[in-house]
N, C-alpha and C positions, 0 to 999 in steps of 0.2 A: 526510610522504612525498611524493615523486611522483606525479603524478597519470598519471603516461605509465605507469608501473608497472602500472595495474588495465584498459591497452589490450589489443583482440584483436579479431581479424577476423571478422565474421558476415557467411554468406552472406543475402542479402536474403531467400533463399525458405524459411530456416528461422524467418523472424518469423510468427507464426502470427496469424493474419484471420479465426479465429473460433473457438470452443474445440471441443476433444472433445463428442464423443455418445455413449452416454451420459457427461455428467462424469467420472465415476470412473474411463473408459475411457484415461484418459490416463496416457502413461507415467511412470514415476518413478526420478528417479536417486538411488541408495543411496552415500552417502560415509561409513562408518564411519573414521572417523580417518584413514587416507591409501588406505583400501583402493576401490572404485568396482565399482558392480552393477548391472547394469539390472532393472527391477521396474518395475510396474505399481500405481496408486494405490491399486486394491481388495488391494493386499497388504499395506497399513498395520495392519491387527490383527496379523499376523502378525510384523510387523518392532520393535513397541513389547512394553512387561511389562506387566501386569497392575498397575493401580498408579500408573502414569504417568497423564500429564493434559496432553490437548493445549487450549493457550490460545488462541481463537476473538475476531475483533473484530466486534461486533455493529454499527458505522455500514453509515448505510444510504446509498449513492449518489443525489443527487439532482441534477435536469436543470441542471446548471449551467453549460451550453456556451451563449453568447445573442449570438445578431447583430441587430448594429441601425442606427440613424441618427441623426447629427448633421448636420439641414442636408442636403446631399449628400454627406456623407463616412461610408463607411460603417466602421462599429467593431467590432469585433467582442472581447466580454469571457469570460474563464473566470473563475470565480470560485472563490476558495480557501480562503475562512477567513471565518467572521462576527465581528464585529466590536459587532456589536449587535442590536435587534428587525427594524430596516430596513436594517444598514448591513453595506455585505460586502464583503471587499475581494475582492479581483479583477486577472488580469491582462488588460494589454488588445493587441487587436492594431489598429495604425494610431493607435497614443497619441496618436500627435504633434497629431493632428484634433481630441483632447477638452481644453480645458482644465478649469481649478478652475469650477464653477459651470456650466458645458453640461447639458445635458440631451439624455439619450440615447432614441432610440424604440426600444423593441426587439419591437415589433409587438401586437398580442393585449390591444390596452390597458394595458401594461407601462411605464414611463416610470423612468428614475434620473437623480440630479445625479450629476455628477463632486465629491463633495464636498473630496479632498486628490487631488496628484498625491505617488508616493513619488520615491526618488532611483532604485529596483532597477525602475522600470516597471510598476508596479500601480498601483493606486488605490483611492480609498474608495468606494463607490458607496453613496447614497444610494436605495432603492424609495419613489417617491410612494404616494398613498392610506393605506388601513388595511386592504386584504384582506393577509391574511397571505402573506408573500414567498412563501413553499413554496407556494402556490397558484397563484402567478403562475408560477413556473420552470414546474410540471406544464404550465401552457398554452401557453409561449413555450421555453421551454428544451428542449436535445436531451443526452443523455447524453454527460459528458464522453470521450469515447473518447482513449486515450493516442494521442500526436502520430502516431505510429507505424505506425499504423492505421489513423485517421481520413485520413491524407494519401493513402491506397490505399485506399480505399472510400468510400462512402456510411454516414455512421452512420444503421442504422434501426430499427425498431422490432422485431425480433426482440433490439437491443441492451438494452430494458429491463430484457429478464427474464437476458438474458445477462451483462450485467456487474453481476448484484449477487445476493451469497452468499445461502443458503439461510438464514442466519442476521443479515441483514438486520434493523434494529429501530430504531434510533435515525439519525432522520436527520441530515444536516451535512456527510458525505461528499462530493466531488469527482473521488476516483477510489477504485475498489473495492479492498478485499484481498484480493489474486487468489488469495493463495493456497487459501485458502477455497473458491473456485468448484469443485473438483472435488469440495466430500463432496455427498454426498445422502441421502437416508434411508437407502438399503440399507446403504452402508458406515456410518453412525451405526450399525444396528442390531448389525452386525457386529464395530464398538468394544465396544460394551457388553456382546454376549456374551464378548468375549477381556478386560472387566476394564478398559478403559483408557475413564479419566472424560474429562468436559470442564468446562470454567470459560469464560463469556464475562468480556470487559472492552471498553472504547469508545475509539477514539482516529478523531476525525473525520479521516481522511487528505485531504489539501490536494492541490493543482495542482503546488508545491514538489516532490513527488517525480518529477515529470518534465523540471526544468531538471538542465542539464547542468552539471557541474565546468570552469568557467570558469578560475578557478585552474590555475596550474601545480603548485603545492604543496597539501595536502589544510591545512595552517594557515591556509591562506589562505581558505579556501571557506566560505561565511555560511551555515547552514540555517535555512529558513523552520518557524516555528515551527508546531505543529497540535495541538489542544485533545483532551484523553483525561482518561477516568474509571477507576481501580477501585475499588470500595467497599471496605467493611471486613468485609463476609463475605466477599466472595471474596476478598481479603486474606489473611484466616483461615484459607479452605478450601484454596489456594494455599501456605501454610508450612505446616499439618498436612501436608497429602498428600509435601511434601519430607519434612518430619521423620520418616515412616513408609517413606519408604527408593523413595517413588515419583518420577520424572524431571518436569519442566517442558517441556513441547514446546510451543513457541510456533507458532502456526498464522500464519506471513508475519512480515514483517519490521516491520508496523505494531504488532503485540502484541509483537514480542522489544523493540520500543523505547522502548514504555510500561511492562512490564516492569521492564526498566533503569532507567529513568527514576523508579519508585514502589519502590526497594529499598536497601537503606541496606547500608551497609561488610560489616555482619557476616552477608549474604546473606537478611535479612530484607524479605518486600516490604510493603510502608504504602500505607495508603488514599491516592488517588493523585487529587487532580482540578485541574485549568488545565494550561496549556502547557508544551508540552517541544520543545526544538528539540538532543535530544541526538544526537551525530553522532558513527559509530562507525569504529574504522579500525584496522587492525593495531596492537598493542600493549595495545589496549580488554581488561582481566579482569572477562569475565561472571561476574554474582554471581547473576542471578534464574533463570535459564534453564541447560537440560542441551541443549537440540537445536532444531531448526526445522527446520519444513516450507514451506517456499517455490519459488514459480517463478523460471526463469531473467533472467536479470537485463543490464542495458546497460551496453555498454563505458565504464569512465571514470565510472561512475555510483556514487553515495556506497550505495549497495543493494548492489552486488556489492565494495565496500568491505569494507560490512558484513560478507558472507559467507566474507571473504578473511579479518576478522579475528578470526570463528566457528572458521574450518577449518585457513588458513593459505592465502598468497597462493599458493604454489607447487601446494599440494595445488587449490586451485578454480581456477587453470587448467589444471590435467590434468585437474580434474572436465571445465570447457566446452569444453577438447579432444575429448571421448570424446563428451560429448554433441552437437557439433556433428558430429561424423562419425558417429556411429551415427540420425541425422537427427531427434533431438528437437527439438520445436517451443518455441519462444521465445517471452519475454515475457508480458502480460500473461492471453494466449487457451491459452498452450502449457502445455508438458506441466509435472511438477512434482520436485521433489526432498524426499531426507531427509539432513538434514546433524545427524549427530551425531560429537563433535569427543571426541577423546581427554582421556579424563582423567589428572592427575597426569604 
């Protein structure tokens, strides 16, 4: 398809630069098949059955924004995917300054080789020593805050606890799954009284979900691949709870992926662990999933692909029509949605 198809115009001031207070206080746009309602997060027991099960990504966000030095030339790496105990790739800004074999300072007693340069503009980066990488990011690294954001603010230290879910667990993460950021205990407590379970599963989300569809045609566009888990209880817990007549609601577009990704033809989902670079796009027949909860999503971008070909293209932009004019906040900090899609 076209990738000029999933364009549309955001005003700069509905990108939102920090979230709701309290969390749950953020609004929520209701798409039941082509129909559109405005509602508010803490109305989520009320809009799900008893039965259903919303699916939660338990990666934990960790400081993987690192500036530093070559020489005099300063580099600056995000990093996106481990590769191994010391080794991570990473994309970098001012490439051109690092070859194969450089060595970077990134302050705090932190030092990497450039160990491969790719052809897409990352690299491999090698951490010296033996103290474990995640110890060194805590000391030298700043929370990756999406481009978006970060280019209009300072990222600081009220961002630690802000861009990462309450259900937080498993590090490897690079950027959070936002959609998550708005439960908190009150609304968890308030699932469980109205009947509606949860299941976690892990998919380390990459730096990859913030480059842009370069492509003119969506054939054409390469996804960067990102390491996820499900096991075989949850597996289990996951097809019983279907087979008893209850919905799949994936919590963000990082769990509806892995999902997809760990379920086979006859809408079975299978223990699920290494990479998936699956990329979804109008014509895509969901097999794992009834619905999703996610936030609003960037023009042109393989996310609101996704949601086009959850809902239908036509139906999600009269969704971001509505939302844009009735002034819901955008992106990663903003408000959130319920996209449940017509069946049959």
């Amino acid at each position: 398809m076209r990738v000029d198809l999933f364009d549309f115009d955001l005003p700069s001031e509905r990108i939102a630069l920090r979230p709701a207070r309290p969390r749950d206080s953020a609004r929520l746009l209701l798409v039941e098949g082509a129909v559109i309602s405005d509602r508010q997060v803490l109305d989520l027991p009320r809009l799900l059955r008893a039965g259903d099960v919303l699916v939660f990504n338990d990666t934990k966000v960790i400081p993987a924004q690192l500036e530093g030095k070559r020489g005099e030339a300063s580099i600056g790496a995000t990093l996106h995917k481990r590769e191994g105990v010391r080794e991570w790739r990473a994309f970098l800004r001012n490439a051109k300054r690092a070859r194969d074999g450089d060595v970077i300072d990134f302050g705090e007693g932190v030092h990497a080789s450039v160990a491969e340069k790719a052809a897409d503009g990352s690299a491999l980066l090698h951490f010296h020593g033996e103290e474990p990488v995640e110890l060194m990011l805590e000391r030298a690294g700043r929370m990756p805050l999406p481009p978006y954001i970060a280019s209009r603010r300072e990222v600081d230290e009220t961002d630690r606890d802000d861009y990462q879910t309450m259900f937080a667990r498993e590090e490897g993460a690079v950027a959070a799954p936002t959609a998550a950021l708005h439960f908190t205990p009150r609304l968890l407590e308030a699932l469980d009284v109205a009947g509606i379970r949860r299941e976690t599963l892990t998919l380390h989300v990459g730096a990859g979900t913030f480059l842009p569809v370069k492509a003119a045609d969506t054939s054409a566009h390469v996804m960067h691949s990102e390491w996820g888990r499900i096991d075989a209880a949850t597996a289990d817990r996951l097809n019983a709870a279907r087979s008893a007549g209850g919905r799949l609601i994936a919590v963000g577009t990082t769990s509806l992926r892995l999902l997809e990704s760990a379920v086979d033809a006859d809408g079975t989902i299978k223990p699920f662990e290494g990479d998936t670079a699956i990329f979804i796009t109008p014509g895509y027949r969901f097999k794992a999933i009834d619905g999703l909860v996610t936030n609003f999503h960037l023009p042109r971008s393989t996310l609101f692909m996704l949601v086009s070909a959850l809902m239908g293209l036509d139906v999600m932009k009269s969704a971001y029509a509505h939302a844009i004019e009735q002034g819901y906040r955008f992106y990663s900090y903003g408000d959130s949605s319920l996209l449940l899609p017509s069946r049959g």
